[in-house]
Every structure is written in structure tokens, then in C-alpha cells.
PDB file of N, CA, C and O in Angstrom:
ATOM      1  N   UNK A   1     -12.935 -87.936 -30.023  1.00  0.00           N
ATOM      2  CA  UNK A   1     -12.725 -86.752 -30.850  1.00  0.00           C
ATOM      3  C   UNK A   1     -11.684 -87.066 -31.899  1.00  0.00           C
ATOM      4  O   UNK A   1     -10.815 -87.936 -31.825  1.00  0.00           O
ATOM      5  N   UNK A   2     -11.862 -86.399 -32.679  1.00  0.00           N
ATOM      6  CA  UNK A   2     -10.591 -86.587 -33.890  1.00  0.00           C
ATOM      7  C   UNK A   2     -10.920 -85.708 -34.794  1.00  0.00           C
ATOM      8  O   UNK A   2     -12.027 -85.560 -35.313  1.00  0.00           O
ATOM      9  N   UNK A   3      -9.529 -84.860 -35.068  1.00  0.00           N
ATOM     10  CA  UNK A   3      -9.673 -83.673 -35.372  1.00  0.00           C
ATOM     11  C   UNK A   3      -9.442 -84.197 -36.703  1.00  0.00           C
ATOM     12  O   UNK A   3      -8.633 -85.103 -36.908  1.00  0.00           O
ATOM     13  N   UNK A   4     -10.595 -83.285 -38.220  1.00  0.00           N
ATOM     14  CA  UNK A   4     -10.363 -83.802 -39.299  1.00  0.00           C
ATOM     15  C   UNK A   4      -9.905 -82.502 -40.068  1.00  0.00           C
ATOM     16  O   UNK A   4      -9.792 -81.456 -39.427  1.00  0.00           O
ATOM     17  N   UNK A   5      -9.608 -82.536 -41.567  1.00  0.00           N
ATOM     18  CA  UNK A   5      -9.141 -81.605 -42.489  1.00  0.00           C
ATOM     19  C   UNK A   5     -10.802 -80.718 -42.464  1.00  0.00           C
ATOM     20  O   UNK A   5     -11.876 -81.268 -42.707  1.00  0.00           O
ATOM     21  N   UNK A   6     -10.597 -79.127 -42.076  1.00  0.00           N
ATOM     22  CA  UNK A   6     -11.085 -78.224 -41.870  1.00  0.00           C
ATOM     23  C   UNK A   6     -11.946 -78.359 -43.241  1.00  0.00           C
ATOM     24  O   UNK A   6     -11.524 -78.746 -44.331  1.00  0.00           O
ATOM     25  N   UNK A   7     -13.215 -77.956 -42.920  1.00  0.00           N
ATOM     26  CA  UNK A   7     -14.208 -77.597 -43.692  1.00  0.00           C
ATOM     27  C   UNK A   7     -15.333 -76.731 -43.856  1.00  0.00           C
ATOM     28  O   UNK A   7     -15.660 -76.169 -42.811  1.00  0.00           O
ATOM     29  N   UNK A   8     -16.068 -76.441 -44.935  1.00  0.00           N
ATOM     30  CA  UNK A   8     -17.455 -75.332 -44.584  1.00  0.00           C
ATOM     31  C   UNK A   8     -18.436 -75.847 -45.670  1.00  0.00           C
ATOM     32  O   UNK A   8     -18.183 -76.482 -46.693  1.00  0.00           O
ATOM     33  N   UNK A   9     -19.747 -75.360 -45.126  1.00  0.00           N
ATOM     34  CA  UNK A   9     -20.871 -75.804 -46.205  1.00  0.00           C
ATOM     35  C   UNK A   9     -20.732 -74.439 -47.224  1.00  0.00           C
ATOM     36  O   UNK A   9     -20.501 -73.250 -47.006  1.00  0.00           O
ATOM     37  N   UNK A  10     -20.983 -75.202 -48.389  1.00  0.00           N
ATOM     38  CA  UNK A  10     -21.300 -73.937 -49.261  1.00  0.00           C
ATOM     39  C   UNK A  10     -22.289 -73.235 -49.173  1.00  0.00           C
ATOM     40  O   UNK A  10     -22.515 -72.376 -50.026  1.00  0.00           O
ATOM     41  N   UNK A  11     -23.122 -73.447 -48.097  1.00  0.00           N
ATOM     42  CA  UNK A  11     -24.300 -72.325 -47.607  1.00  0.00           C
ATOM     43  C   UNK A  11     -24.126 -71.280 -46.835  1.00  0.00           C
ATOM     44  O   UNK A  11     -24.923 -70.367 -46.619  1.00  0.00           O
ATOM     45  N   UNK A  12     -22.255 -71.553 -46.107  1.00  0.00           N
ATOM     46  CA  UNK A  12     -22.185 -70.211 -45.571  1.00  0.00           C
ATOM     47  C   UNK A  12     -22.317 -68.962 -46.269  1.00  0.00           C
ATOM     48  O   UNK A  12     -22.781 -67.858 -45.983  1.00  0.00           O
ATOM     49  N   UNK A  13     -21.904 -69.350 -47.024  1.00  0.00           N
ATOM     50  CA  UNK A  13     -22.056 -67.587 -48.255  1.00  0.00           C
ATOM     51  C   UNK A  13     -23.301 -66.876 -47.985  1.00  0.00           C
ATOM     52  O   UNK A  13     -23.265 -65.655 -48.133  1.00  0.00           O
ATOM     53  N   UNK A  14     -24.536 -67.484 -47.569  1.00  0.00           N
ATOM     54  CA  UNK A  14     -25.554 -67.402 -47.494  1.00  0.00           C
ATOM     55  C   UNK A  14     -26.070 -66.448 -46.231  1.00  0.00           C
ATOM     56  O   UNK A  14     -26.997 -65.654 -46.073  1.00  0.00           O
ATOM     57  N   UNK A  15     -24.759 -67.048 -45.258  1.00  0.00           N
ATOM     58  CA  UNK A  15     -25.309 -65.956 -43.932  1.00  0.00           C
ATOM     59  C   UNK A  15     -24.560 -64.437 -43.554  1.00  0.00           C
ATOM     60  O   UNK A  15     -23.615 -63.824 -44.050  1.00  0.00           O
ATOM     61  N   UNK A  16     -25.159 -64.269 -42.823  1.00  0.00           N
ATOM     62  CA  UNK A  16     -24.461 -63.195 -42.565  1.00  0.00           C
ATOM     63  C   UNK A  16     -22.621 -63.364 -41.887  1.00  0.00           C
ATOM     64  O   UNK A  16     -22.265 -64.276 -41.142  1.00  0.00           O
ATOM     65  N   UNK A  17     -22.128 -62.752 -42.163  1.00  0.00           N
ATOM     66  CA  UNK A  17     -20.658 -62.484 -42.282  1.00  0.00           C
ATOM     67  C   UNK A  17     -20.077 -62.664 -41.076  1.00  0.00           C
ATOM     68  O   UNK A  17     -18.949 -63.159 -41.082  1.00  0.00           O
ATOM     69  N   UNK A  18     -20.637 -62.345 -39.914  1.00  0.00           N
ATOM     70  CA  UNK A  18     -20.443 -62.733 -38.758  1.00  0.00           C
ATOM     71  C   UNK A  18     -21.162 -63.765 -37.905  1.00  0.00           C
ATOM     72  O   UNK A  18     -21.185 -63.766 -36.675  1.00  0.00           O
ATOM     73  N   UNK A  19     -21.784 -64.700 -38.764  1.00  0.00           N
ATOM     74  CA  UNK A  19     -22.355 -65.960 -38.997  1.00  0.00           C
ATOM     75  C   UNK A  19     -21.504 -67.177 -39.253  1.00  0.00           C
ATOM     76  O   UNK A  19     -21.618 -68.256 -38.670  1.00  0.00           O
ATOM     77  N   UNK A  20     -20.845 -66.944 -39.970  1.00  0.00           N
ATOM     78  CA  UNK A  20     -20.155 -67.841 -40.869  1.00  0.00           C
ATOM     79  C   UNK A  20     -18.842 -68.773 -40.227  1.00  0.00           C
ATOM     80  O   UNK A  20     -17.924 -68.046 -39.848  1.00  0.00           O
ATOM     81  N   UNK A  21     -18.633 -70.016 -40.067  1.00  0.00           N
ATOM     82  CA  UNK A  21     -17.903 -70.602 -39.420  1.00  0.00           C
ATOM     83  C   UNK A  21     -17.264 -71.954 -40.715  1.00  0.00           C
ATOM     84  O   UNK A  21     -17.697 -72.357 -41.794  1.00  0.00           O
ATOM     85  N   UNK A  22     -16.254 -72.231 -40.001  1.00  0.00           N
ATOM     86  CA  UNK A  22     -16.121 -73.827 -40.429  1.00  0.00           C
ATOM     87  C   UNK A  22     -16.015 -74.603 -39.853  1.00  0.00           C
ATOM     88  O   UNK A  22     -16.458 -74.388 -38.726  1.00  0.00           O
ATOM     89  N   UNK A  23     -15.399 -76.063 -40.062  1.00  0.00           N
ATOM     90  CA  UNK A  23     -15.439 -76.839 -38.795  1.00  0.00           C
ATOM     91  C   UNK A  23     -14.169 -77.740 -38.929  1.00  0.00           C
ATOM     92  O   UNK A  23     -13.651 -77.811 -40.043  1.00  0.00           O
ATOM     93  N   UNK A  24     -13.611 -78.453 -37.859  1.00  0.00           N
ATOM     94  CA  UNK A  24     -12.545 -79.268 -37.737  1.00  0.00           C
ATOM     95  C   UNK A  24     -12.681 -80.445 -37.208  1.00  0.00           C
ATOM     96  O   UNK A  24     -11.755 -81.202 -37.499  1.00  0.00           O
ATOM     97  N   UNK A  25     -13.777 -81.044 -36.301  1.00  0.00           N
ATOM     98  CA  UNK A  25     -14.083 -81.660 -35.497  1.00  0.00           C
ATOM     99  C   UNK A  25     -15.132 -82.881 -35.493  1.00  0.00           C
ATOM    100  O   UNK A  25     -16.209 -82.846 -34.898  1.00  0.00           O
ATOM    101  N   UNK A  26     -14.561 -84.167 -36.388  1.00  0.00           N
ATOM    102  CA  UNK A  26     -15.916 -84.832 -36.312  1.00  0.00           C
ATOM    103  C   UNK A  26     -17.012 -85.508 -35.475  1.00  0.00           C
ATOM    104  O   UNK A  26     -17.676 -86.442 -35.926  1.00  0.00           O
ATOM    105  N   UNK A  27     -17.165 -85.051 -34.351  1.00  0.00           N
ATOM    106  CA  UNK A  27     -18.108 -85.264 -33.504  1.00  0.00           C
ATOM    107  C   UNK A  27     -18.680 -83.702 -33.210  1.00  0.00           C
ATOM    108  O   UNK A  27     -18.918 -83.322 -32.063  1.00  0.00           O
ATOM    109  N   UNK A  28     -18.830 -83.025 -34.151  1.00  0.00           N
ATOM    110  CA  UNK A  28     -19.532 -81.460 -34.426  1.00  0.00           C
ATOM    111  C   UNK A  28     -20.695 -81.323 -34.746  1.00  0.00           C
ATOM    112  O   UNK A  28     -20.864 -80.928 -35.900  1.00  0.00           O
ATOM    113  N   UNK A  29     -21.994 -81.589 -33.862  1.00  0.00           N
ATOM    114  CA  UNK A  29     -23.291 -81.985 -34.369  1.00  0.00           C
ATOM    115  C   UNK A  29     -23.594 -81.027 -35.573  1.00  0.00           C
ATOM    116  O   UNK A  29     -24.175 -81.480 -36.559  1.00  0.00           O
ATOM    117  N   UNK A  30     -23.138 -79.455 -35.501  1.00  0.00           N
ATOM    118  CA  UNK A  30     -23.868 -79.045 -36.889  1.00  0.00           C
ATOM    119  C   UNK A  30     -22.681 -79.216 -38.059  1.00  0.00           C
ATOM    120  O   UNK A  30     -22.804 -78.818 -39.218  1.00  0.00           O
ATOM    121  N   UNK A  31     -21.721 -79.768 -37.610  1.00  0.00           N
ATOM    122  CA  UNK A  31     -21.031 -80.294 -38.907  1.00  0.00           C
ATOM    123  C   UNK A  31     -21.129 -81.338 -39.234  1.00  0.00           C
ATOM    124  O   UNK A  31     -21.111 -81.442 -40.461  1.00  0.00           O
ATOM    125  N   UNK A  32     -21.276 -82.611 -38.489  1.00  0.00           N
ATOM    126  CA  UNK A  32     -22.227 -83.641 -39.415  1.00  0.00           C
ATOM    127  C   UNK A  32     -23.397 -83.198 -39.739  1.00  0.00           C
ATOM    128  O   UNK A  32     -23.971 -84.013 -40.461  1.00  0.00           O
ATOM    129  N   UNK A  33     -24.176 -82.014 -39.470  1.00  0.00           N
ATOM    130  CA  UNK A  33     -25.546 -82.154 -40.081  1.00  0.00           C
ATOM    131  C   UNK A  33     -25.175 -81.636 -41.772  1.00  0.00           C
ATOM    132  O   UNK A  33     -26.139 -81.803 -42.519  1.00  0.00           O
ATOM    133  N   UNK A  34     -24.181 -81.163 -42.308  1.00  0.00           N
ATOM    134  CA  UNK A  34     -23.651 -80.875 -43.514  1.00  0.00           C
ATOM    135  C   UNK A  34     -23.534 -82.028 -44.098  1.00  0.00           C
ATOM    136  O   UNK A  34     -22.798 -82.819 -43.508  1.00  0.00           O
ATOM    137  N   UNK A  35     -24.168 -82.504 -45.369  1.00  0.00           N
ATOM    138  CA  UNK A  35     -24.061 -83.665 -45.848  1.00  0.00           C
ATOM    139  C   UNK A  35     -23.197 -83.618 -47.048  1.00  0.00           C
ATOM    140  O   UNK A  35     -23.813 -83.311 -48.069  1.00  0.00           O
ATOM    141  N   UNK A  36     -22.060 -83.819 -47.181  1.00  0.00           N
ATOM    142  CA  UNK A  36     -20.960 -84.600 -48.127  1.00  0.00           C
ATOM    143  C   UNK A  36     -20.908 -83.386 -49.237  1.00  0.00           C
ATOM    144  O   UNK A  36     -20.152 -82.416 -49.293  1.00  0.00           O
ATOM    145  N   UNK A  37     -22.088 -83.826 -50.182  1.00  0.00           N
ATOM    146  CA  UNK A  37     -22.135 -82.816 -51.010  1.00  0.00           C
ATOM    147  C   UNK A  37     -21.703 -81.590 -51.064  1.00  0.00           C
ATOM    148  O   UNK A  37     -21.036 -81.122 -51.986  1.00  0.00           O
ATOM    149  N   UNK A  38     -22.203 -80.793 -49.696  1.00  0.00           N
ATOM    150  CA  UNK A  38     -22.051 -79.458 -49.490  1.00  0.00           C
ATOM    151  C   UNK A  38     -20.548 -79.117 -48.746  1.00  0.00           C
ATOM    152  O   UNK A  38     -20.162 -78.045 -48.279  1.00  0.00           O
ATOM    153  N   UNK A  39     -20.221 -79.732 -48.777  1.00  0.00           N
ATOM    154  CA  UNK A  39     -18.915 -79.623 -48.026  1.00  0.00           C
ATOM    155  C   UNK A  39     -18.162 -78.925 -49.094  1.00  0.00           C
ATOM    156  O   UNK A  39     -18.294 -78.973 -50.317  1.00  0.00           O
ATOM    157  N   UNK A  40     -17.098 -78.070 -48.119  1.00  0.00           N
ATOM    158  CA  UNK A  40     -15.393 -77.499 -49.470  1.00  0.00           C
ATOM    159  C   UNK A  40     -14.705 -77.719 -48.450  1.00  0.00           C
ATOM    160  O   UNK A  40     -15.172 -77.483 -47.336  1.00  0.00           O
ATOM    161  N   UNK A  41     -13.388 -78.242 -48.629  1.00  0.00           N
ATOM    162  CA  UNK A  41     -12.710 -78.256 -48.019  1.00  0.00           C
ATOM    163  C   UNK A  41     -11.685 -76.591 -47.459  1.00  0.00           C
ATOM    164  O   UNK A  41     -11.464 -75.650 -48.221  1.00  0.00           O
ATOM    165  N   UNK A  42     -11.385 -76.643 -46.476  1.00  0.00           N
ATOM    166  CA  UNK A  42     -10.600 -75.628 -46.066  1.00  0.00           C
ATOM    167  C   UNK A  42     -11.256 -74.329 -45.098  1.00  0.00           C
ATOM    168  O   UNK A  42     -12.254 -74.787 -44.542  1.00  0.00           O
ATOM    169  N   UNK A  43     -11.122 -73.411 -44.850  1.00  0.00           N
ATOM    170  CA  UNK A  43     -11.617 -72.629 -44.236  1.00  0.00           C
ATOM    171  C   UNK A  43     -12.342 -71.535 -44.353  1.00  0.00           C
ATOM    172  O   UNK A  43     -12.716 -70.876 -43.382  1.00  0.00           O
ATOM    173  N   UNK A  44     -12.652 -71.196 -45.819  1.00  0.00           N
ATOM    174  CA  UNK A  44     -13.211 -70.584 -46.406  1.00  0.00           C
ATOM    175  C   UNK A  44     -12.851 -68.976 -45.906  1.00  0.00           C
ATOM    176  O   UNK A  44     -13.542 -68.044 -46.316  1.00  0.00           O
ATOM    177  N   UNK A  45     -11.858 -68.788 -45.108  1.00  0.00           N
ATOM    178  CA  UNK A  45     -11.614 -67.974 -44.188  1.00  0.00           C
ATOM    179  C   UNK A  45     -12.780 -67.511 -42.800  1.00  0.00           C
ATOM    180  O   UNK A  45     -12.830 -66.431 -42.210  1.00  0.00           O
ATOM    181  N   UNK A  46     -13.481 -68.537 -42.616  1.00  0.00           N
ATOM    182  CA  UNK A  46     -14.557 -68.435 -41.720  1.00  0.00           C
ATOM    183  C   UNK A  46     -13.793 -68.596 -40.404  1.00  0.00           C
ATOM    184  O   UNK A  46     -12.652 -69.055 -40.347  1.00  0.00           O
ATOM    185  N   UNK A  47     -14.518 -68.176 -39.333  1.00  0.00           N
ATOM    186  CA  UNK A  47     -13.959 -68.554 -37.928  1.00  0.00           C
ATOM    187  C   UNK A  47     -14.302 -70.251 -37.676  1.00  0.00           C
ATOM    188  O   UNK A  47     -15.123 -71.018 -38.180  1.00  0.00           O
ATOM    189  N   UNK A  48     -13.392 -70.382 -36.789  1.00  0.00           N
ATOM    190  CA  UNK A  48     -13.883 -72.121 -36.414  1.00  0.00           C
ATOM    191  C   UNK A  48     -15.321 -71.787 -35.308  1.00  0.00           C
ATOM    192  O   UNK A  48     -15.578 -70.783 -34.643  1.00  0.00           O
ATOM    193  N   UNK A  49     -16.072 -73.099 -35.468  1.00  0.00           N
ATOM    194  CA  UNK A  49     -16.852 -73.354 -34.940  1.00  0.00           C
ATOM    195  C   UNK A  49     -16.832 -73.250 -33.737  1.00  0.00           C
ATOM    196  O   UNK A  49     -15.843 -73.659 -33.128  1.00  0.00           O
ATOM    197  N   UNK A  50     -17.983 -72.638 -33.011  1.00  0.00           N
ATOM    198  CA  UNK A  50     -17.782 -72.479 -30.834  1.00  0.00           C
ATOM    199  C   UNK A  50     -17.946 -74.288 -30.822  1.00  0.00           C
ATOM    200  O   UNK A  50     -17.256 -75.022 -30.115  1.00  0.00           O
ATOM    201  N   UNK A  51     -18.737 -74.629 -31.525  1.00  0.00           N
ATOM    202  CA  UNK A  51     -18.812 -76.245 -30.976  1.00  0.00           C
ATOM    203  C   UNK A  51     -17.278 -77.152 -30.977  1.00  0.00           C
ATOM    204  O   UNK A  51     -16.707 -77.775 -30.082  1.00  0.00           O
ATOM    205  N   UNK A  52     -16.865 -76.845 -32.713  1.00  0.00           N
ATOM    206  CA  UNK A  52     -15.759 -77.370 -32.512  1.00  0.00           C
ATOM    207  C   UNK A  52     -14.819 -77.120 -31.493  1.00  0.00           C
ATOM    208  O   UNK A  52     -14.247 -78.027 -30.889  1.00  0.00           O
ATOM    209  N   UNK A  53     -14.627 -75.835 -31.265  1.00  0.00           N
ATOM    210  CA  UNK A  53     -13.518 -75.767 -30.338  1.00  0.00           C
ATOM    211  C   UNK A  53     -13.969 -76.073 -29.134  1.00  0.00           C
ATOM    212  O   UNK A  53     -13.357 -76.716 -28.281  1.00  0.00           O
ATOM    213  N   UNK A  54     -15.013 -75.630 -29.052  1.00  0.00           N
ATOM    214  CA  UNK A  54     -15.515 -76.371 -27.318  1.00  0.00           C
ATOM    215  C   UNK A  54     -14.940 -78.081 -27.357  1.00  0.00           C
ATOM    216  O   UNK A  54     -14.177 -78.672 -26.593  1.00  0.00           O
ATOM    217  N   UNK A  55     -15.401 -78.373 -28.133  1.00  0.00           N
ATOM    218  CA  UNK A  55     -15.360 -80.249 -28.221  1.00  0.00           C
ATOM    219  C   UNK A  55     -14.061 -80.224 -28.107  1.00  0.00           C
ATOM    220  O   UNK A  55     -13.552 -80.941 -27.245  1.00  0.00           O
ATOM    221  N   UNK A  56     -13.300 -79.468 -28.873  1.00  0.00           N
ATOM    222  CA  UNK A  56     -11.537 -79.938 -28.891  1.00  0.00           C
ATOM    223  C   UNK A  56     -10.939 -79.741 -27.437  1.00  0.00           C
ATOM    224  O   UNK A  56     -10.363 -80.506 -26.664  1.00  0.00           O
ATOM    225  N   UNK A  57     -11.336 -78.311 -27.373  1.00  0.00           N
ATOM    226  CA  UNK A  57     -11.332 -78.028 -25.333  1.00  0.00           C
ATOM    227  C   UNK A  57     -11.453 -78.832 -24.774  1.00  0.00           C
ATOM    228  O   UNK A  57     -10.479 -79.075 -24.061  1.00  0.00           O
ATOM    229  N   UNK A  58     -12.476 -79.672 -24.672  1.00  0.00           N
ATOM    230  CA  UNK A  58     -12.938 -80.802 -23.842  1.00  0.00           C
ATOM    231  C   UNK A  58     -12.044 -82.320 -24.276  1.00  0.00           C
ATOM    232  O   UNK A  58     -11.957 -83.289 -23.522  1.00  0.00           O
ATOM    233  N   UNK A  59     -11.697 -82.269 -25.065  1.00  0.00           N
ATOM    234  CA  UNK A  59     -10.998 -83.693 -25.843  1.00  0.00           C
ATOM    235  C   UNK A  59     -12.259 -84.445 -26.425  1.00  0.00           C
ATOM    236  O   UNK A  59     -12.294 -85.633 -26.105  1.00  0.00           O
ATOM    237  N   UNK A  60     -13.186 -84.049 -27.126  1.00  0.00           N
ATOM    238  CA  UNK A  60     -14.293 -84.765 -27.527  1.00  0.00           C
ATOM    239  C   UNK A  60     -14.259 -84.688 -29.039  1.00  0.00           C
ATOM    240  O   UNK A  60     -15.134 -85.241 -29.705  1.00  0.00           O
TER     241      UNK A  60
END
């Protein structure tokens, strides 16, 4: 695990509001599925990811 500088796809805008997450965690399967491009850095004020924090929970 290794926790990286917080991020979100610019497609969250897209979902619904209580949808919307970012991520911290690079072993975050749907945050590597975000490819480079789409990335912003920071939190967009989104909640963190259940994956990420699960993974961080776990030390993964």
C-alpha cells in the first residue's frame, strides 16, 4: 500500500452527489481504472473512497 496525493476523475461531476468519491490509495482498483488524463488532483471535496479506506484499514 502507499498512500498517494489525493485525487478524483473529472467524471465525478457527472454522478450523482452522493456518488462521488476520491481516492488516496494506489492499489485502488477503481482508481487505477482512472487513466492519467482524467485525474485532478485534490479532493474535489468528495468523500474518500470505501475501497481506499478499506485498503488503508487493512495496510494494503
Amino acid at each position: 500500500m502507499t498512500l498517494v496525493t489525493a485525487f478524483y476523475s473529472v467524471n465525478e461531476a457527472l454522478k450523482p452527489a452522493q456518488n462521488r468519491v476520491h481516492h488516496n490509495n494506489d492499489a485502488c482498483p477503481p482508481g487505477r481504472d482512472i487513466p492519467s488524463w482524467e485525474r485532478k488532483p485534490g479532493t474535489g471535496g468528495y468523500r474518500l473512497c470505501e475501497d481506499c479506506q478499506r485498503m488503508t484499514r487493512e495496510g494494503r
